[in-house]
N, CA and C of each residue as an Amber inpcrd file, in Angstrom:
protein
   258
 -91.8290000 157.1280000  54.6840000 -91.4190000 158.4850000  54.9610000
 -92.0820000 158.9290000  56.2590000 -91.4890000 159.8080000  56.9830000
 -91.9250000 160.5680000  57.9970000 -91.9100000 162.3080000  57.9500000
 -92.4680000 162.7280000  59.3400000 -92.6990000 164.1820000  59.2120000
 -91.7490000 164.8910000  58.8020000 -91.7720000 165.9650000  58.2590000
 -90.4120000 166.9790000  58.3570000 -90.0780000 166.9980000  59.4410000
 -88.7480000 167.1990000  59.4830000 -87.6450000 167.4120000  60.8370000
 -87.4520000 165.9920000  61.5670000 -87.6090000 165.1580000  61.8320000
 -87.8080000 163.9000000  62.5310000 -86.6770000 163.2270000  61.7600000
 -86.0290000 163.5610000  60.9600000 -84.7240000 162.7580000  60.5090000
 -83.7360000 162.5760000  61.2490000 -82.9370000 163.5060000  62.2120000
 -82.1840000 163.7200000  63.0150000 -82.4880000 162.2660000  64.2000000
 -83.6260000 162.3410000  64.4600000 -84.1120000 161.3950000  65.9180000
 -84.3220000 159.9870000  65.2260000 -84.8610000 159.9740000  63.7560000
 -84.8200000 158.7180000  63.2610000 -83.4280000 158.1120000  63.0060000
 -82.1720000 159.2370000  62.4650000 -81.3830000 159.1780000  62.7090000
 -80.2440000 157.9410000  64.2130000 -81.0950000 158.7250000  64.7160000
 -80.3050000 158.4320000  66.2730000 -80.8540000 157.2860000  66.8390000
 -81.8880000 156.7790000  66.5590000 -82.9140000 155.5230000  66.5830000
 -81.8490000 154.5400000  66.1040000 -81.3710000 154.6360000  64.7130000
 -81.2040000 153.7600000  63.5470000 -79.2380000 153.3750000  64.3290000
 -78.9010000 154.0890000  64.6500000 -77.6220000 154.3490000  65.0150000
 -77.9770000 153.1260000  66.1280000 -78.7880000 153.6790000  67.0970000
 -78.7400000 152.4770000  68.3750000 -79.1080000 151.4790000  68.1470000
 -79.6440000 151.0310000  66.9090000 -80.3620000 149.2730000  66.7340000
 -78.8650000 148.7840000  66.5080000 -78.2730000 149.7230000  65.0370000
 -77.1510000 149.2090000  64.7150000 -75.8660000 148.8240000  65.9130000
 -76.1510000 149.8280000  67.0740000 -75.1080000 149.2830000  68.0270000
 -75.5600000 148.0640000  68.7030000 -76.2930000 148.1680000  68.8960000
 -76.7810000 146.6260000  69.2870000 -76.7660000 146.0640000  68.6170000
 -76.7240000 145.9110000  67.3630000 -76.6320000 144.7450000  66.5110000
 -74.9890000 144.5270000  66.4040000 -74.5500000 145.5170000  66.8310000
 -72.7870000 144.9130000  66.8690000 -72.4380000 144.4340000  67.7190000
 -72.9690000 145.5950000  69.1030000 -72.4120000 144.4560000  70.2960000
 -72.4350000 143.0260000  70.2080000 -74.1380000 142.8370000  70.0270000
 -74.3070000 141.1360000  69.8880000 -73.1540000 140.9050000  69.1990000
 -72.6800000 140.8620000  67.9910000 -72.1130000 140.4000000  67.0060000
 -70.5430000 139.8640000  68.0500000 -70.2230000 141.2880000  68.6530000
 -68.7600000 141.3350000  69.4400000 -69.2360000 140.0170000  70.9380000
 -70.1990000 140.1760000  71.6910000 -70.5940000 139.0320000  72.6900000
 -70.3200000 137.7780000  71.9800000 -70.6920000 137.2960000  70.5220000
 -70.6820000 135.7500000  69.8460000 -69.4600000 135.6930000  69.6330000
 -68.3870000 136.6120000  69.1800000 -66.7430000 137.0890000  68.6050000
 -65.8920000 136.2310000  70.4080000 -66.3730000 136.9110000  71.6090000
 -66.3640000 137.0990000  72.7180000 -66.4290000 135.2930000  73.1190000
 -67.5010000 134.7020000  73.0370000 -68.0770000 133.3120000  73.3070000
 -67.1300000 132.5650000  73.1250000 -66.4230000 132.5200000  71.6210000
 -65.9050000 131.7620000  70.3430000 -64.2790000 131.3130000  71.3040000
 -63.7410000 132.9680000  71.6590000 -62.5190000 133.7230000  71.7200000
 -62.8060000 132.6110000  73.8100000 -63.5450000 132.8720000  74.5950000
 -63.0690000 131.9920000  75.5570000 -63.6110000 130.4010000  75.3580000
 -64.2170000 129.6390000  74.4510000 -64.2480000 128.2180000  74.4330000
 -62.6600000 128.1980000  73.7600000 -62.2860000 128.4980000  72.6310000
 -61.0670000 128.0770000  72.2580000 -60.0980000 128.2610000  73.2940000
 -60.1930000 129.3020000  74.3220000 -58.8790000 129.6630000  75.1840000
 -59.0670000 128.4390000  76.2040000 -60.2090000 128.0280000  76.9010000
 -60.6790000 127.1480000  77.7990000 -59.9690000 125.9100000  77.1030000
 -60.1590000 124.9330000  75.8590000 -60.1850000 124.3910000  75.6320000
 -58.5390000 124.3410000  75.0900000 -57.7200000 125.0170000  74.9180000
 -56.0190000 124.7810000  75.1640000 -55.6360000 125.1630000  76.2160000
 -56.2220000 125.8340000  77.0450000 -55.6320000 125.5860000  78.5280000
 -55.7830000 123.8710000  79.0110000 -56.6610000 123.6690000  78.8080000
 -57.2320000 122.0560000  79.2140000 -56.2290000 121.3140000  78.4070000
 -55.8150000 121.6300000  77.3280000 -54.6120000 120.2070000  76.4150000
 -53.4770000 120.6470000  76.3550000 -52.9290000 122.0390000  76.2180000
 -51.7120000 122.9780000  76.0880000 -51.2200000 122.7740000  77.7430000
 -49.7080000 122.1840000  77.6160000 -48.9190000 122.0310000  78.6120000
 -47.6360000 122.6390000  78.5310000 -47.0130000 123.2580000  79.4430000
 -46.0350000 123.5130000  79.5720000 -45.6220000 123.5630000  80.9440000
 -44.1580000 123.4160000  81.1660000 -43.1740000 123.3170000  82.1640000
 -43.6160000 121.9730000  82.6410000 -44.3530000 121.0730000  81.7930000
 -44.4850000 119.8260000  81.8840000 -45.9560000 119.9620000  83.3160000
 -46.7130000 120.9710000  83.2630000 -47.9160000 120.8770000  83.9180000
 -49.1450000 121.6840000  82.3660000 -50.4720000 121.0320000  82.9680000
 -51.4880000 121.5270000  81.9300000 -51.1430000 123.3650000  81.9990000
 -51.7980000 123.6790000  81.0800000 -51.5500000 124.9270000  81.1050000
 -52.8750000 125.5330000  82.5190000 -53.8320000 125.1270000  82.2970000
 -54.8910000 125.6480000  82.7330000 -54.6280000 125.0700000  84.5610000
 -53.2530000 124.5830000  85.1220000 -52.9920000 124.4880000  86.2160000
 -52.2790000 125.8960000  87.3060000 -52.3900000 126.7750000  86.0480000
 -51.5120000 128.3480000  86.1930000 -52.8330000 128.7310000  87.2850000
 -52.4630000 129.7420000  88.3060000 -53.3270000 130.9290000  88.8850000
 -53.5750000 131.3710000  87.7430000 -52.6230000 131.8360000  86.9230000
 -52.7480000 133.2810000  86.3100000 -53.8310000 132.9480000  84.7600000
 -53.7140000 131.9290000  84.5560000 -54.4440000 131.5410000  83.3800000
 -55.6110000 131.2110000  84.4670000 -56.3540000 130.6160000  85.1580000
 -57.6560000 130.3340000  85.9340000 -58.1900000 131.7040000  86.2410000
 -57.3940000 132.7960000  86.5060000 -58.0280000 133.9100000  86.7570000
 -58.3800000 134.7530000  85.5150000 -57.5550000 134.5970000  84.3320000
 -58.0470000 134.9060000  83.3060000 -59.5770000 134.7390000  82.7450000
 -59.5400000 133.1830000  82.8690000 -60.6550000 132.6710000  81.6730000
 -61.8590000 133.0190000  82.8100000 -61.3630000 133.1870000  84.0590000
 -62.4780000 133.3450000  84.9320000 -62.9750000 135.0360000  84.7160000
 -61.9780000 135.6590000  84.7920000 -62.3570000 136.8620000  83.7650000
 -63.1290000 137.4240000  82.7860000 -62.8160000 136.4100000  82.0660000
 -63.1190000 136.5680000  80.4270000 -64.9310000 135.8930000  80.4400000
 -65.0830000 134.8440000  81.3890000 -66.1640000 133.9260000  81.4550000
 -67.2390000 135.0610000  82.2670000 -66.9440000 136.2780000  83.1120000
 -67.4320000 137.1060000  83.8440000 -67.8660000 138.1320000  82.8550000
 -67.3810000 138.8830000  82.1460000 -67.3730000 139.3750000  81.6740000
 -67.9610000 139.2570000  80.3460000 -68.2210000 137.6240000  79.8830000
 -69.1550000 136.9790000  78.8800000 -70.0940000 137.1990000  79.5330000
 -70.3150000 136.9930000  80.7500000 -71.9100000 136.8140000  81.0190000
 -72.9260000 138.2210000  81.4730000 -72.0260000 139.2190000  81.4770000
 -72.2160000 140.6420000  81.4720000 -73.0150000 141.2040000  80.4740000
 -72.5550000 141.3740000  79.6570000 -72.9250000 141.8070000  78.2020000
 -74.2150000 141.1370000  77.5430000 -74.6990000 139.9840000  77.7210000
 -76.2700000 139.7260000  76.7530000 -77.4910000 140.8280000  77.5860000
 -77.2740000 140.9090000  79.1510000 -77.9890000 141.4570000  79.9530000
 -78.0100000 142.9730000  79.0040000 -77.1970000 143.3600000  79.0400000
 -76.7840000 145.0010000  78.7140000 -77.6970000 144.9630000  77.0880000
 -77.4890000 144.0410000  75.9730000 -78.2220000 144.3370000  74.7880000
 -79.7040000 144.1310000  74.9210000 -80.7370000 143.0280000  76.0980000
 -81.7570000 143.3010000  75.9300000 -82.2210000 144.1890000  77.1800000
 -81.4820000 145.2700000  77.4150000 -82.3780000 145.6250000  77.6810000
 -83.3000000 147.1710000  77.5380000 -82.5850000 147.1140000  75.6290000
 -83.3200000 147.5900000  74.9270000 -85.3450000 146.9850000  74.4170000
 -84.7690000 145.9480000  75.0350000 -86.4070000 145.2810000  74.7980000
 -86.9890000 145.6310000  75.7610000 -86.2290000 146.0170000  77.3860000
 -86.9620000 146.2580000  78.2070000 -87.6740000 147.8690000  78.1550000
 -87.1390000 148.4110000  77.3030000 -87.4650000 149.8500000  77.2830000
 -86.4120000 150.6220000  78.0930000 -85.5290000 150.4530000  78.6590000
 -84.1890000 150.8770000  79.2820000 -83.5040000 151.8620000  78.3400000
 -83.2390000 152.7080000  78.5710000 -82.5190000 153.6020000  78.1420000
 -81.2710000 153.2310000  77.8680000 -80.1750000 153.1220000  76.3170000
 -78.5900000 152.4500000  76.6340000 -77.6880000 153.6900000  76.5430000
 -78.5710000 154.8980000  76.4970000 -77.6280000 156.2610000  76.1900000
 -76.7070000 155.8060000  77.0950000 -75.1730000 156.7010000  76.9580000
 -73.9500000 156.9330000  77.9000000 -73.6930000 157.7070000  77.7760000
């Protein structure tokens, strides 16, 4: 237990672990979602070329691979003492 009134802020504490504990969850969801896409672009062919010979699919996964590597930065750096309000 804690002081009177301090529920509200323990509150709001408990809220931000839990978002971080989802993000992570959505970054591993994220990981999963471009090895499988990487890995049928590489065997999935069509118009009789690999798939992963497209611009438009290379700029994707290059996307998706950018944007993986974004996000672990952003959850610790609640360890750093960083503020994640928005």
């Amino acid at each position: 237990m804690s002081d009177e009134g301090r529920g509200q802020s323990q509150f709001i504490n408990f809220l931000n672990e839990m978002r971080i504990g989802a993000a992570a969850m959505g970054v591993g969801i994220a990981q999963g979602a471009f090895d499988l896409a990487l890995t049928y672009s590489k065997q999935g062919i069509e118009f009789s070329k690999k798939i992963a010979s497209f611009e438009a699919i290379r700029n994707k996964l290059a996307d998706m691979a950018t944007r993986r590597l974004k996000w672990p930065n952003f959850l610790f750096t609640k360890q750093l003492g960083i503020s994640i309000e928005t």
